[in-house]
C-alpha positions as CSV (number, residue, x, y, z in Angstrom):
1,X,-14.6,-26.2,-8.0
2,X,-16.9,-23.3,-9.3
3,X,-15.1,-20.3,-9.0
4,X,-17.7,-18.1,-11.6
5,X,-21.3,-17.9,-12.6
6,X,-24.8,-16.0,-13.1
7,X,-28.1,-15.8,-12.3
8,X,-30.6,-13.3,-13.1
9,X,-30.8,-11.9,-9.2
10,X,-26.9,-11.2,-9.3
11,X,-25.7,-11.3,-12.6
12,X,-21.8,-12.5,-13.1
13,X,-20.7,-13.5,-9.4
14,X,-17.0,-14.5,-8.9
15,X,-15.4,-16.2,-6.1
16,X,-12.5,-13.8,-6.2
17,X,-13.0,-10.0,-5.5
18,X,-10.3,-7.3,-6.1
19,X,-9.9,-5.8,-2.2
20,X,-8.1,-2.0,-2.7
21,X,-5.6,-0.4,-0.1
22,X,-5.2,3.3,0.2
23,X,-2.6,4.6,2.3
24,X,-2.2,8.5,3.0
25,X,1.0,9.4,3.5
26,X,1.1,13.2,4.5
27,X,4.6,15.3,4.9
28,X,4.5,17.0,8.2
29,X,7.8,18.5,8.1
30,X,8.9,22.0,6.8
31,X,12.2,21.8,5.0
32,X,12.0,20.1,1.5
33,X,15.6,18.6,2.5
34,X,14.6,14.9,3.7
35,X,13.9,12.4,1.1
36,X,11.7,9.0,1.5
37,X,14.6,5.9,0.0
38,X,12.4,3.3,1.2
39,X,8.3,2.7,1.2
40,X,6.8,-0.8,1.1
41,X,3.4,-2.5,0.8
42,X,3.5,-6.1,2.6
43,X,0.0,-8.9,2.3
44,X,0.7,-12.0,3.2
45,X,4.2,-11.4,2.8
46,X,3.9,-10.3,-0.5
47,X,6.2,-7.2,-0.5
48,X,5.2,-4.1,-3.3
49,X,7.7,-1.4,-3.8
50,X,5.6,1.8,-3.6
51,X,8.7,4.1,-2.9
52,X,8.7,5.9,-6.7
53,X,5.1,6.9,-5.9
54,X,6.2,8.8,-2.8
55,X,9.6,10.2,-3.6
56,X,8.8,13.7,-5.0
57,X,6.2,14.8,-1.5
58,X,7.4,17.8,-0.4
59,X,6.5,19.8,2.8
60,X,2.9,20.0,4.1
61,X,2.3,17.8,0.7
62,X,-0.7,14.7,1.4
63,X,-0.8,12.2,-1.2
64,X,-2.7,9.0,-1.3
65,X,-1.4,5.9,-2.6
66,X,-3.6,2.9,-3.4
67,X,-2.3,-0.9,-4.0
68,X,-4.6,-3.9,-4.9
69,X,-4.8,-7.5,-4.1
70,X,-7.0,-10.9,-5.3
71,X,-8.8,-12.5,-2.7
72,X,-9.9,-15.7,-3.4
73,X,-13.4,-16.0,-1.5
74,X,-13.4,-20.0,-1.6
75,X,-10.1,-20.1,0.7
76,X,-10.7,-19.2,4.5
77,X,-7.8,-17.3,5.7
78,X,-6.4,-14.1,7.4
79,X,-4.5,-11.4,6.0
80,X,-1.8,-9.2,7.5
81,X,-0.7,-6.0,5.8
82,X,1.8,-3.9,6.9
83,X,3.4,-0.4,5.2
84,X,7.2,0.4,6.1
85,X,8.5,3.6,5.4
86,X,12.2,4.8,6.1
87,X,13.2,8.4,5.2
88,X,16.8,10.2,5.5
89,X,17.9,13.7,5.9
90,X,20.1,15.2,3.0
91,X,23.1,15.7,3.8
92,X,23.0,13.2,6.8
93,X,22.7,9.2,7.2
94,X,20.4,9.4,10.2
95,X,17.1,7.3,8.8
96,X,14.2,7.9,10.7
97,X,11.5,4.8,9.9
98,X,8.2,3.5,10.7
99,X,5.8,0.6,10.5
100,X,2.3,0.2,10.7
């Protein structure tokens, strides 16, 4: 199976490529009293942890986090991503949570 090689046209070409996610997570709320405990990455069902790269957004805060996966060009198939995120209120063990 080649997987790597060049020509003068294209130079090095690869069967695999390195495909880049950014997701923008933006606080909408005003108190700086909720935290985020839980904020996932899922390909394929390949779960990341991204929650220590959210857990210090305070109020009206927008921060953009990016995660990366190898494709593998010579294998057809589909991917599914999805991003959880659960956040809780100090003080209080009412989670509010999303998925998209």
């Amino acid at each position: 199976q080649l997987v790597i090689f060049f020509n003068e046209e294209q130079g090095l070409v690869s069967c695999f490529i390195t495909a880049t996610f950014s997701i923008t997570l933006t606080n909408e709320g005003d108190v700086d009293e909720a935290e985020i405990i839980l904020f996932t990455n899922t390909v394929n069902g390949n779960t990341t942890d991204l929650t220590d790269a959210v857990s210090d957004i305070g109020p009206d805060e927008t921060i953009i986090i990016t995660t990366q996966i190898l494709i593998d060009m010579t294998v057809r198939q589909d991917y599914i991503v999805t991003t959880d995120i659960v956040g809780i209120a100090s003080g209080s063990q009412n989670q509010c949570s999303d998925s998209f």
